[in-house]
C-alpha positions as CSV (number, residue, x, y, z in Angstrom):
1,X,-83.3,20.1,160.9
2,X,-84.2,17.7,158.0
3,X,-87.2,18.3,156.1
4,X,-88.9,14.8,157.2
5,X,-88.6,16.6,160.9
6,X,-90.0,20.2,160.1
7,X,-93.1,17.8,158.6
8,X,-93.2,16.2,162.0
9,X,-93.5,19.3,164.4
10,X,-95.8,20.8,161.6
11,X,-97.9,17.4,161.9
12,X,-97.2,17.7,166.1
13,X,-99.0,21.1,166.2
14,X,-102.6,19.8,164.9
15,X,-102.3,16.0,166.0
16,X,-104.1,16.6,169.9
17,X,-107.0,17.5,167.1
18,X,-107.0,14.5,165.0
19,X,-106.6,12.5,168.0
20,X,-109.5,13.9,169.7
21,X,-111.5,12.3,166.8
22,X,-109.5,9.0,167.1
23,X,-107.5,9.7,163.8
24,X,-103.9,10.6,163.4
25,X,-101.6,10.7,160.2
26,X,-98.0,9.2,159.4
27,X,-95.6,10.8,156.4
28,X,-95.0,8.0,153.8
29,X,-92.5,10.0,151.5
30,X,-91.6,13.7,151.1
31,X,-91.1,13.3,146.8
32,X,-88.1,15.6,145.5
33,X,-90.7,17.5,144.4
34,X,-91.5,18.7,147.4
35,X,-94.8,16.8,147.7
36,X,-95.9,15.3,150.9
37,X,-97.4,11.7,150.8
38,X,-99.3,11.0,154.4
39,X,-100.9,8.3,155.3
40,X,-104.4,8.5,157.2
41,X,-104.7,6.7,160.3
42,X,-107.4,5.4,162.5
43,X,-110.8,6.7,162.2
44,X,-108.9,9.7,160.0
45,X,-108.6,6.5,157.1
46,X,-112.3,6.3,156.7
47,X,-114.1,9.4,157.5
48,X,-115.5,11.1,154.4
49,X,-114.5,14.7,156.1
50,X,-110.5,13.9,155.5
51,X,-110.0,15.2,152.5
52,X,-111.5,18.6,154.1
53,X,-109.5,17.7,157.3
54,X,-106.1,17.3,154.5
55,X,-106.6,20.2,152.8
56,X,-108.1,22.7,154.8
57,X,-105.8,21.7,158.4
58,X,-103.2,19.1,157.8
59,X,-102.0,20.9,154.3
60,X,-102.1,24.4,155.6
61,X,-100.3,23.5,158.6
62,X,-97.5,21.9,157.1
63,X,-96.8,24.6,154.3
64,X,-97.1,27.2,156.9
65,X,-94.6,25.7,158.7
66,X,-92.7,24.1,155.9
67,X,-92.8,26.8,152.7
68,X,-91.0,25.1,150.7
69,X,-93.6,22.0,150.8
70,X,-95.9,22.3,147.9
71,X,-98.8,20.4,148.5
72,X,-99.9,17.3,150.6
73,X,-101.4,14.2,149.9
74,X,-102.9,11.0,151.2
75,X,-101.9,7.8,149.9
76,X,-105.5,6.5,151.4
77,X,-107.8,9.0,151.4
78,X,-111.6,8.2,152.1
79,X,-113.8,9.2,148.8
80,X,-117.0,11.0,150.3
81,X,-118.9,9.2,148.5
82,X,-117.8,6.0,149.6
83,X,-120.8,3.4,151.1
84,X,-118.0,2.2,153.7
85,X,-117.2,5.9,154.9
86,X,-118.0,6.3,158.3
87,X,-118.3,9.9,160.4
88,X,-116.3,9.2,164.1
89,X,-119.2,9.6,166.7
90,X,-119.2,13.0,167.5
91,X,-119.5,14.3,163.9
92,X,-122.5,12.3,163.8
């Protein structure tokens, strides 16, 4: 099993959550360092809570999975600070 498809079934195990908020998340690159670049989709691209939501369930999940992954990214993360940022309904 390629590394791109251990990513997958990591990403698999915690999408039925970041769907339930109308997000979801596609890999953009694994670097040869072993870094995964993910891109944030749907209401996951501008909620100020994804960089909590990368870190603390996308991130964990995948290096769980996938030890030798050494840490996650986004390529369009959400600052949570950002005037445009906007919390999907039932964070509100």
């Amino acid at each position: 099993m390629s590394l791109t498809d251990q990513v997958e079934a990591a990403l698999d195990t915690i999408r039925p959550y970041l769907e339930a908020d109308g997000g979801n998340v596609s890999i953009e690159e694994i670097t040869p360092e072993n870094v995964v670049k993910l891109k944030l989709l749907g209401s996951c691209g501008s909620c100020p809570m994804s960089i909590m939501t990368l870190k603390a369930g996308i991130e964990q999940a995948i290096k769980k999975a996938v030890p030798q992954i050494v840490s996650v990214e986004a390529v369009n993360l959400t600052d949570i600070d950002d005037p445009n940022a906007v919390l999907p309904e039932n964070l509100r």
